[in-house]
TORKE-747053 format. One record per residue (C-alpha): residue number from 0; residue in one letter; x, z, y. Coordinates in steps of 0.25 Angstrom, whole numbers. Example, Ala and Ser with C-alpha at 12.3 -4.5 7.8 and 13.67 -1.06 7.14 Angstrom:
! residues 2
ATOM, 0, A, 49, 31, -18
ATOM, 1, S, 55, 29, -4
This chain:
! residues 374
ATOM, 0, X, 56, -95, -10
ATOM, 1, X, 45, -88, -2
ATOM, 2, X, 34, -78, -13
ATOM, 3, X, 20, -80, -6
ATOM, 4, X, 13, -66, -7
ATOM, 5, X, 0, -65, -4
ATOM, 6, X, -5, -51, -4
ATOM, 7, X, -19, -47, -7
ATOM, 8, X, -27, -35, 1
ATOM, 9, X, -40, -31, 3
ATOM, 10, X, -41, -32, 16
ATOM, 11, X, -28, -32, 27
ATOM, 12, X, -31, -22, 37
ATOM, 13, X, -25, -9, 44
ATOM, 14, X, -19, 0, 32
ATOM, 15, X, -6, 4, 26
ATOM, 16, X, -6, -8, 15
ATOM, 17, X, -7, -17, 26
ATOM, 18, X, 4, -10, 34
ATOM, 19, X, 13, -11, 22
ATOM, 20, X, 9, -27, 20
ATOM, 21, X, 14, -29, 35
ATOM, 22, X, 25, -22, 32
ATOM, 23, X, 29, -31, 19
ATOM, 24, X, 27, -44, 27
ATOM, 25, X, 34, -40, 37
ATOM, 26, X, 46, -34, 29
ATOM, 27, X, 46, -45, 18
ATOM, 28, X, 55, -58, 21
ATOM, 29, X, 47, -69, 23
ATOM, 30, X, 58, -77, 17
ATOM, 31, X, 55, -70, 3
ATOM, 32, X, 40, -70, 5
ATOM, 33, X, 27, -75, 11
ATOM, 34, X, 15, -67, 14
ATOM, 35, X, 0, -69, 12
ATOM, 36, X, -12, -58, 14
ATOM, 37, X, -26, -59, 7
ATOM, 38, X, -36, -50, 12
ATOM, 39, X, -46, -48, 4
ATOM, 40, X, -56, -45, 13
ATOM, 41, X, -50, -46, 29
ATOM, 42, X, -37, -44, 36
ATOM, 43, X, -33, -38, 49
ATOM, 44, X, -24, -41, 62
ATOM, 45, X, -16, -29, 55
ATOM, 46, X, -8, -42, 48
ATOM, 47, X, -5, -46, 62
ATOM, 48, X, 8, -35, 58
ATOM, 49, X, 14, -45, 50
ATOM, 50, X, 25, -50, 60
ATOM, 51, X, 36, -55, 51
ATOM, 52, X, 30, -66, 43
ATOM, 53, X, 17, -73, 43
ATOM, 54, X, 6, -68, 34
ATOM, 55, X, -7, -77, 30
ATOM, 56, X, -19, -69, 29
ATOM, 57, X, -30, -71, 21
ATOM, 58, X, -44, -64, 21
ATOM, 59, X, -56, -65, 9
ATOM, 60, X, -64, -57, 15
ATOM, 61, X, -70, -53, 2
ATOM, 62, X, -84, -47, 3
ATOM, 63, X, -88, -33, -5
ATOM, 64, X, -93, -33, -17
ATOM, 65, X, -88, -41, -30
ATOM, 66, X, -90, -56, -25
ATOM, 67, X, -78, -65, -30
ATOM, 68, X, -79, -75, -18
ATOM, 69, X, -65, -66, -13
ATOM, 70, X, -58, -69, -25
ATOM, 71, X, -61, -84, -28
ATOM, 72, X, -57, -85, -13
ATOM, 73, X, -44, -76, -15
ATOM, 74, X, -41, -85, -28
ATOM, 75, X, -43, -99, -20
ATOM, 76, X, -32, -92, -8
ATOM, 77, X, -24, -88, -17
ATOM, 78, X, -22, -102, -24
ATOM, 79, X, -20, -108, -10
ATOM, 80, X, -8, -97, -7
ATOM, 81, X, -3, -98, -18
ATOM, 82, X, 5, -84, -20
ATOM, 83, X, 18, -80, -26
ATOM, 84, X, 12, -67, -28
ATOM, 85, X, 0, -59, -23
ATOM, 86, X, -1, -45, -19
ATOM, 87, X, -12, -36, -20
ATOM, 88, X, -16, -23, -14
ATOM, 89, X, -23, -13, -19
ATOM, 90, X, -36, -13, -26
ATOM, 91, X, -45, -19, -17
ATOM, 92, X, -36, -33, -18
ATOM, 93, X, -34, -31, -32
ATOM, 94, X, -43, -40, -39
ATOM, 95, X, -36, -51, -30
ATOM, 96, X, -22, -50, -42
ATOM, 97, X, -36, -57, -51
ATOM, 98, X, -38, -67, -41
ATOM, 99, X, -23, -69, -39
ATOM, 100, X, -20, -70, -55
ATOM, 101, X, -31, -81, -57
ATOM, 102, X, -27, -88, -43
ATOM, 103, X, -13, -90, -52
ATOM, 104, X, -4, -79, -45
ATOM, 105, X, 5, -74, -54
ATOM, 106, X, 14, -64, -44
ATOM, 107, X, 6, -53, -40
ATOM, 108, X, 10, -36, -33
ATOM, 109, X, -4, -26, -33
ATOM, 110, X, -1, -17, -22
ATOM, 111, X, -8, -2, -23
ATOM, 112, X, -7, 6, -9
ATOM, 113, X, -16, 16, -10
ATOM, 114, X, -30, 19, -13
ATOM, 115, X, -44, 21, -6
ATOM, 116, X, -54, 32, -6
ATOM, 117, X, -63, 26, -16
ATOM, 118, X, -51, 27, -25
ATOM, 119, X, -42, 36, -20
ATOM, 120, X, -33, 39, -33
ATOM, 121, X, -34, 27, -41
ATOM, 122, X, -45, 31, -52
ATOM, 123, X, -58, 22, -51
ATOM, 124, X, -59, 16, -64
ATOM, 125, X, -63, 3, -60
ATOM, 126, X, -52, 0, -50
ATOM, 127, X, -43, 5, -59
ATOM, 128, X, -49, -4, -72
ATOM, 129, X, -47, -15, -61
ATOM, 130, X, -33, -13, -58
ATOM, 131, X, -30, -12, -74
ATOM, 132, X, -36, -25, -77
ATOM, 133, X, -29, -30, -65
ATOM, 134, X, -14, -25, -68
ATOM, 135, X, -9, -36, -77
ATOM, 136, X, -12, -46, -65
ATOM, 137, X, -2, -39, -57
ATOM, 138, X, 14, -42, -57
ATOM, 139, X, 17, -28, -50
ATOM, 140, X, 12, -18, -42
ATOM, 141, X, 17, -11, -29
ATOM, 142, X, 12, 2, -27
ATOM, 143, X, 15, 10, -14
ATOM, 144, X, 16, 24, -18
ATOM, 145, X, 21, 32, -31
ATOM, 146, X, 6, 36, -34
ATOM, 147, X, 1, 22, -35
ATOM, 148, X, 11, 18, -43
ATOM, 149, X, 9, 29, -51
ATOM, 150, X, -6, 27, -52
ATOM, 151, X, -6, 13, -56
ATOM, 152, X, 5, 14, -67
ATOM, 153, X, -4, 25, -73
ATOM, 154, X, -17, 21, -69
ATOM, 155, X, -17, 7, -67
ATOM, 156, X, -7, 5, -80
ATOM, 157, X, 2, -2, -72
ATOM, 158, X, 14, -5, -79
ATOM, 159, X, 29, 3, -71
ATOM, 160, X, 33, -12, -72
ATOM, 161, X, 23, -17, -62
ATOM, 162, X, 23, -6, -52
ATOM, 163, X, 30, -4, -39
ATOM, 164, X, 29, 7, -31
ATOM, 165, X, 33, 5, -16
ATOM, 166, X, 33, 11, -4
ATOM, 167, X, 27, 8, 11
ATOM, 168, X, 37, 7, 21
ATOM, 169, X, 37, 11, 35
ATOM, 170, X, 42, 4, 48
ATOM, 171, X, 51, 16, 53
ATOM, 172, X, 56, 8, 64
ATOM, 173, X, 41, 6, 70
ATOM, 174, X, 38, 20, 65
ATOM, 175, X, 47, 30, 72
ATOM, 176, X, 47, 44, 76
ATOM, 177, X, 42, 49, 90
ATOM, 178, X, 53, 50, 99
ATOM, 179, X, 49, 57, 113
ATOM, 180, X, 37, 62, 118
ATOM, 181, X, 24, 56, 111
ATOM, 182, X, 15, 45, 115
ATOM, 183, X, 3, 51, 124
ATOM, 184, X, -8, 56, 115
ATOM, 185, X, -4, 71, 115
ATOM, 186, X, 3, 83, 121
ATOM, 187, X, 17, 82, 117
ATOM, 188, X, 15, 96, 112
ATOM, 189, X, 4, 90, 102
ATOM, 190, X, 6, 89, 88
ATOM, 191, X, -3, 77, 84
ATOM, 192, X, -6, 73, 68
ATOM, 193, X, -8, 58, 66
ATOM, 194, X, -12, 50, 58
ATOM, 195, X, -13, 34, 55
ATOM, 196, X, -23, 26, 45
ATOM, 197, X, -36, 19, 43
ATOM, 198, X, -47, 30, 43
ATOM, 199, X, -55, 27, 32
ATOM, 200, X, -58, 37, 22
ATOM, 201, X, -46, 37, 12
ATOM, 202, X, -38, 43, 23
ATOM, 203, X, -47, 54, 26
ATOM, 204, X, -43, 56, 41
ATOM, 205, X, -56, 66, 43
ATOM, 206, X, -47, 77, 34
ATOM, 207, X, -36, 76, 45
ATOM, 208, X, -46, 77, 55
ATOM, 209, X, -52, 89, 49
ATOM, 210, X, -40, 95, 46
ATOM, 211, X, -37, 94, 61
ATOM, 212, X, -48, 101, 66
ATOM, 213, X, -47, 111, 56
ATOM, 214, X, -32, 114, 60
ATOM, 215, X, -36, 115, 75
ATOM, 216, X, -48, 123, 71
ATOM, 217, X, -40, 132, 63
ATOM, 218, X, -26, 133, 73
ATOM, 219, X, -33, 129, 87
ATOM, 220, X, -21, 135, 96
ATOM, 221, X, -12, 127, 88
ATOM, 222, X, -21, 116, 86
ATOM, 223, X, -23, 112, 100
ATOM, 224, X, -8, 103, 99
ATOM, 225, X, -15, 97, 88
ATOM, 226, X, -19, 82, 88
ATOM, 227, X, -25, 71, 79
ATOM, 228, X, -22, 57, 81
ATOM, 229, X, -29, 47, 68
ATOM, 230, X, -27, 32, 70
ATOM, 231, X, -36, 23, 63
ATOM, 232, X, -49, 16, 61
ATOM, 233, X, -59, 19, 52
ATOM, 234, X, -72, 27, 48
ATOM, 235, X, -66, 39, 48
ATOM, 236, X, -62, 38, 63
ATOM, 237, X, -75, 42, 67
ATOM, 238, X, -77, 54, 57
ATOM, 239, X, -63, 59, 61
ATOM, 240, X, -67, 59, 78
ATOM, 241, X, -82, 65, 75
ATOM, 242, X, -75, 76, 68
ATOM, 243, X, -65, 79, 79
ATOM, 244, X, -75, 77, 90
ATOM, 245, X, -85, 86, 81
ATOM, 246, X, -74, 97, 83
ATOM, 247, X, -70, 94, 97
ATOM, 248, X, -57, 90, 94
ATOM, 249, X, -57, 76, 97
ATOM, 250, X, -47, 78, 107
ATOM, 251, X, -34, 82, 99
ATOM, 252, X, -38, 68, 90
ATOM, 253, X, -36, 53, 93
ATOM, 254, X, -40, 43, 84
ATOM, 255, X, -39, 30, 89
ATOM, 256, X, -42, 20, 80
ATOM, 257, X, -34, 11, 75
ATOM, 258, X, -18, 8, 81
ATOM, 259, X, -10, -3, 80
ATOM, 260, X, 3, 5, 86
ATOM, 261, X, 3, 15, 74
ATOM, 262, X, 18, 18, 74
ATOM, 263, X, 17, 23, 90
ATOM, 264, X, 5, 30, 86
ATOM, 265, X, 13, 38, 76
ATOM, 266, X, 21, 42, 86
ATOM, 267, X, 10, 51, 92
ATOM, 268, X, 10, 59, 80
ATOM, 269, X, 17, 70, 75
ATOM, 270, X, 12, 73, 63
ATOM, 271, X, 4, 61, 52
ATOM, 272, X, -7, 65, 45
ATOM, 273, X, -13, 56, 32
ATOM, 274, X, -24, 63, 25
ATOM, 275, X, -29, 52, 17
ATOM, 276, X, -35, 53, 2
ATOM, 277, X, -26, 44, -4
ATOM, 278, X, -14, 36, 1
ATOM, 279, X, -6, 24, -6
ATOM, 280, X, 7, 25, 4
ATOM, 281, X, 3, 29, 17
ATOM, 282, X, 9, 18, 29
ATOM, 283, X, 4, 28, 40
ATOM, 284, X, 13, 40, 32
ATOM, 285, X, 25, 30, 31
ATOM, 286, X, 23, 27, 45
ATOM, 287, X, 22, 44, 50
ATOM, 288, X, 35, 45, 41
ATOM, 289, X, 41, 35, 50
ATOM, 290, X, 36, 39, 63
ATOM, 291, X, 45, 54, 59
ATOM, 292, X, 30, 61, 58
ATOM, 293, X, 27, 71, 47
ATOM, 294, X, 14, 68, 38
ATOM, 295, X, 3, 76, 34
ATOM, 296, X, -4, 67, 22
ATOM, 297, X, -12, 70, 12
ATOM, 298, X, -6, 72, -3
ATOM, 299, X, -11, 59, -11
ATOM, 300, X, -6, 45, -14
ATOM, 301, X, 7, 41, -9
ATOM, 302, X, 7, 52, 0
ATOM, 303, X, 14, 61, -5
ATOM, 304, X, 27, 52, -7
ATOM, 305, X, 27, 51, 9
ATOM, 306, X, 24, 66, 13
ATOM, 307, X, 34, 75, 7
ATOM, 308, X, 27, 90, 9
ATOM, 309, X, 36, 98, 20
ATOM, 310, X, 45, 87, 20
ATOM, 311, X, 38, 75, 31
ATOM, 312, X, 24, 82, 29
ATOM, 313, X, 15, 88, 23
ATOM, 314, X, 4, 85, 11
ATOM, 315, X, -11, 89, 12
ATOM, 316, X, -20, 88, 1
ATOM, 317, X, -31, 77, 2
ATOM, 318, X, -44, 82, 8
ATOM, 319, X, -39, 94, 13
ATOM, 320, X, -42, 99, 25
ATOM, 321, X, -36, 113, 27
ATOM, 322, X, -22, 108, 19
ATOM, 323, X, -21, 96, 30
ATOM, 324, X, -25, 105, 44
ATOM, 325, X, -12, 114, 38
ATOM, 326, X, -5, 103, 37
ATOM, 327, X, -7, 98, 51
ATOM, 328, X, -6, 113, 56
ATOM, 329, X, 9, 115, 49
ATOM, 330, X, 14, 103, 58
ATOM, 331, X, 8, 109, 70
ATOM, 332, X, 12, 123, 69
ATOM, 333, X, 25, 120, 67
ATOM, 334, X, 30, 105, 74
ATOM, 335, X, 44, 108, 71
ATOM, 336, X, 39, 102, 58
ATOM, 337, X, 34, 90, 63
ATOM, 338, X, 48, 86, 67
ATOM, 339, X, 53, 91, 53
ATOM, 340, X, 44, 83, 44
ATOM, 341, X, 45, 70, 54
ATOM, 342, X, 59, 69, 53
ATOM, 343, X, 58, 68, 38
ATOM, 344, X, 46, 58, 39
ATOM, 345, X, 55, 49, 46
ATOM, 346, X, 67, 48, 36
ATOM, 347, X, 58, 47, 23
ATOM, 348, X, 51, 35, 30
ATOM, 349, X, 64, 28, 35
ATOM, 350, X, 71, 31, 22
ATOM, 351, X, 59, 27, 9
ATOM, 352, X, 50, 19, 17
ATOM, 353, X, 57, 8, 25
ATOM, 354, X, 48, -5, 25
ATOM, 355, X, 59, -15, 21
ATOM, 356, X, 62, -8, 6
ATOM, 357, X, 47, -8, 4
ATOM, 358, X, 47, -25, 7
ATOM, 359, X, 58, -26, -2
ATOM, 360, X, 51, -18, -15
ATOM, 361, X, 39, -26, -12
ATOM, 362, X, 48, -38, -12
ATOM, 363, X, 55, -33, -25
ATOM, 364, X, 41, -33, -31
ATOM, 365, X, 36, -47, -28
ATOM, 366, X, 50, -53, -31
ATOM, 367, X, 48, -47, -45
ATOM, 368, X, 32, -51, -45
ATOM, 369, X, 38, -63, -42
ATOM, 370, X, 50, -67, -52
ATOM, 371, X, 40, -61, -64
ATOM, 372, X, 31, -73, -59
ATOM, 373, X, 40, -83, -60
């Protein structure tokens, strides 16, 4: 028998949760399951990834604010789908296990992948009263990094019984390392610091870019091989230009928006660079790993059980300026390094993070959300 699973997101749009759903759909036997996506609010052509099977979408388009029109709508699809089992995503789709319970679902997975800047460590009282009163709705829980299962077993009083904790994987056949010269962009001589993500506050691109200029400030002889490259879209595009432009170095950066061809864009790098304020399991950082490239992130969330200290990296404190323009100066004084910590990127993401063993853990969790059902 085919499980219908119809998943539950705020909105399904560029980001890592929606990089790991593509990666499930395409991963997961269509023979075992079928899959449908509720977006709360919108969707995207970033579903038009889904290649393996065919994925209904759904949008609500929920308005802000607290009207119920969203929910008596979500109840009537959801009576019409008629799941197996419903799967949220973090707190912004949360409320929908409510909508689900009354709709008559009994099978339902609360995924938790990270957290935003007006949360960033899980405290607000409210949310967290919200996600108490909540929990006995949910059959079980996936959380995607060792911090977040920690946090809702002794925050959010989760019972061990309920909680998973599982890992994103990485397609290390599309994310390889660079072999040759690279891809135009550079001097072959130039050491170039990437990075990849939506540039919305919670990453905090603007510290990187700080942190470059104060590193080509400081050390301008050996700064001039320096280069910046941030892909993404977002408000903090601008702010990270004007300052580069502000201190005439706009032409060591590039910033070109938004890719689709992120795994040849990696290959342009030689070092990745993550200094966001909070992170659940970063998909760009799985993805550096995979492309052989050694990464600079900031130490919070999941972070720090990807980025091993001298090992496939380095690890900055958050907000740090100073700390993060010595880290980028280590790899450029000393480029044997790059090659060092690469090489050990590569095998810790082909060896823990493969895609098809995180399909088949999130497969073991629906079978038993399942089987308690019935």
């Amino acid at each position: 028998m085919i499980e219908h699973i119809v998943h539950i997101v705020h909105r399904f749009d560029t980001g890592g949760m929606e990089n790991g759903m593509v990666n499930l759909f395409n991963t997961l036997s269509p023979q075992r399951y079928r899959h449908s996506v509720i977006a709360l609010t919108d969707y995207s052509d970033f579903r038009q990834r889904i290649t393996a099977q065919p994925v209904d979408f759904y949008a609500l388009h929920r308005a802000p604010g607290h009207g119920l029109g969203w929910a008596v709508r979500l109840w009537k699809l959801l009576r019409r789908l008629k799941p197996d089992l419903v799967h949220t995503r973090n707190l912004a789709a949360l409320e929908a296990q409510l909508v689900a319970a009354v709709a008559g679902v009994r099978a339902t997975v609360h995924g938790e992948h990270g957290r935003d800047v007006f949360d960033l460590y899980g405290q607000n009282w409210k949310y967290n009263l919200m996600r108490r009163a909540l929990q006995p709705l949910v059959s079980n829980y996936i959380a995607v990094s060792q911090d977040l299962e920690t946090w809702l077993r002794m925050t959010i009083r989760v019972p061990p019984r309920k909680l998973h904790q599982i890992y994103n994987g990485v397609d290390s056949t599309r994310f390889v390392p660079r072999v040759g010269p690279r891809p135009d962009f550079a001097h072959p001589e130039s050491i170039v610091f990437g990075a990849v993500g939506r540039m919305v506050e919670v990453k905090d691109y603007p510290l990187l870019t700080r942190a470059f200029i104060q590193m080509v400030r400081q050390q301008p002889e050996r700064a001039e091989r320096a280069r910046l490259v941030i892909v993404g879209e977002g408000p903090a595009r601008t702010v990270c230009l004007e300052m580069l432009r502000a201190e005439r170095l706009a032409h060591l950066a590039w910033m070109p928006g938004e890719r689709q061809d992120i795994a040849e864009v990696m290959q342009v790098f030689d070092v990745f660079v993550l200094p966001s304020k909070n992170e659940g399991i970063s998909n760009t950082i799985l993805e550096a790993l995979a492309s052989g490239l050694p990464v600079i992130a900031t130490a919070v969330g999941g972070n720090v059980e990807l980025v091993e200290e001298g090992v496939n990296g380095r690890l900055v404190e958050p907000g740090n300026v100073a700390g993060m323009a010595q880290a980028l100066l280590a790899y450029l004084d000393v480029p044997a390094r790059i090659a060092e910590h690469g090489g050990n990127a590569r095998r810790a993401a082909v060896q823990r993070f493969s895609i098809p063993v995180m399909a088949e853990a999130y497969a073991a969790v629906y079978d038993k959300t399942l089987a308690r059902r019935r």
